[in-house]
N, C-alpha and C positions, 0 to 999 in steps of 0.2 A: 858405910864404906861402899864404894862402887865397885863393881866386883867386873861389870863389862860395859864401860865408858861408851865404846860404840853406839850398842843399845839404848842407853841411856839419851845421847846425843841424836839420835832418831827419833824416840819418844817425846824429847824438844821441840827438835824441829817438826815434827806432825803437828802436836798443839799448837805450835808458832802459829801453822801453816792453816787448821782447820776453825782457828779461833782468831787470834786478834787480824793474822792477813788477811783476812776471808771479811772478818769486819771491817779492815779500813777499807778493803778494796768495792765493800757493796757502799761504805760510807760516803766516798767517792760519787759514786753512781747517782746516789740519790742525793743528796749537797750538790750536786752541778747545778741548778736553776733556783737555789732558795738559800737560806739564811742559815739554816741549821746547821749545829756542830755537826763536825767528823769524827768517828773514831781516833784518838783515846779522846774521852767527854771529860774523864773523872779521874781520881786517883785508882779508883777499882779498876779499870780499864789501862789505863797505863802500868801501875805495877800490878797489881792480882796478876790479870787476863798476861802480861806481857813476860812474870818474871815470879810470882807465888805459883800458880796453874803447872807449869810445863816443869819447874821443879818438883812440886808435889809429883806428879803424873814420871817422872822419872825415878824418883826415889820410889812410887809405889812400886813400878812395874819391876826393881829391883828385887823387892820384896815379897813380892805375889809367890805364895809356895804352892796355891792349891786355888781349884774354881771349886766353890760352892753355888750348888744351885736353890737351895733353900736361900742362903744369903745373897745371891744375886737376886732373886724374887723381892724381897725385901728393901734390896740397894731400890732397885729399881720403884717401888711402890714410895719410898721417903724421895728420890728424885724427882718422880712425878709431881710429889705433891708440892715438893718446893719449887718447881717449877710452874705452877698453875697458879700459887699463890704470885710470884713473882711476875706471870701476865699482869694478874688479875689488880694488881698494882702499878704496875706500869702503863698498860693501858686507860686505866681509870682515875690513878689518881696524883703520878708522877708529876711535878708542876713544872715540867719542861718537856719539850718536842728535842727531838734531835734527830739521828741519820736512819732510827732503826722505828722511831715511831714520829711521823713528821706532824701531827694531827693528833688532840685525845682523841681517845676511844679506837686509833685504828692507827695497826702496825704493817709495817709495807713489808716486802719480803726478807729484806733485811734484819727487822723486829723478829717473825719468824726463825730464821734462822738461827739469830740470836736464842733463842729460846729453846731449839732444838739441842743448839750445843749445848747450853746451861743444864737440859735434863740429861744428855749423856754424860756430861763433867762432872753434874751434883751425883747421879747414881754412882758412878767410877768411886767419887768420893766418899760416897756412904758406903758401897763395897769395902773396900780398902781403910776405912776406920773401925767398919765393924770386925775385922778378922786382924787387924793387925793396930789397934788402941793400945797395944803396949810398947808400940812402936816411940821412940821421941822424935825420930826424924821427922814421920810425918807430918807431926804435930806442927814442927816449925814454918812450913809455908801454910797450913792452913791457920795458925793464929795468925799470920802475917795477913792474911787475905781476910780474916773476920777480923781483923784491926782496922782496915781501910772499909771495910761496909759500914762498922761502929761510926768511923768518920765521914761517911758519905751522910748517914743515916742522920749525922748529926749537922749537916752541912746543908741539907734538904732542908731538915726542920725548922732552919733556918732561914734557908731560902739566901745562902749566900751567893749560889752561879746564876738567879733565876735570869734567864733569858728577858 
């Protein structure tokens, strides 16, 4: 239950605002002179990033009773690491260029960026599971968003969108 909709409706529109705008708008930027996709690429980028993300991120902050700093240490150390895995895959081994990496091996500021949100988002989200996993709300946009990675994951290996 929402308990203060306002809030809620800000913590939206900021995600909106610091995540997928901020991506179409560098997507933009760099897509002016070459071939490469824009932001949304994929189903994770158009529903996760657009409509699971800024949900979860509203239902958390609904529910945030307490800051722990032992468990933000922690949030923070499984975000890091999913986040470095997720360069270190993208960069290397991703079989498609788009607005955030135009090139293997090398991400423009956009890639960057991207990346930066992803480890703020993923720690938020490992905070916010670890203290409140008995939560179901939360649950629901984040199976939503590991449903569409499942199907990216599975759409790669296949090599259905390859450029």
């Amino acid at each position: 239950m929402i308990e203060n909709p306002i809030k809620s409706l800000i913590v939206i529109l900021i995600t909106l605002i610091v995540g997928p705008l901020i991506f179409y708008i560098l997507s933009k930027k760099y897509t002016k002179n070459n071939k490469l996709k824009k932001f949304p690429v994929g189903l994770i980028d158009g529903w996760g990033d657009i409509i699971f993300l800024p949900i979860f991120n509203a239902i958390a902050i609904e529910n945030i009773s307490a800051i722990k700093i032992s468990t933000m240490f922690i949030s923070i150390f499984l975000g890091l690491s999913l986040t470095i895995i997720f360069i270190n895959w993208r960069k290397n081994n991703a079989h498609h260029n788009d607005w955030s990496r135009p090139r293997k091996y090398s991400f423009n500021n956009g890639g960057w960026y991207h990346a930066t949100y992803m480890f703020f988002q993923a720690s938020f989200i490992f905070y916010i599971i670890i203290l409140e996993y008995n939560r179901l709300q939360i649950w629901i946009p984040i199976i939503g968003y590991l449903s569409l990675v499942i199907i990216r994951l599975i759409q790669v290996h296949e090599k259905i969108d390859e450029t």
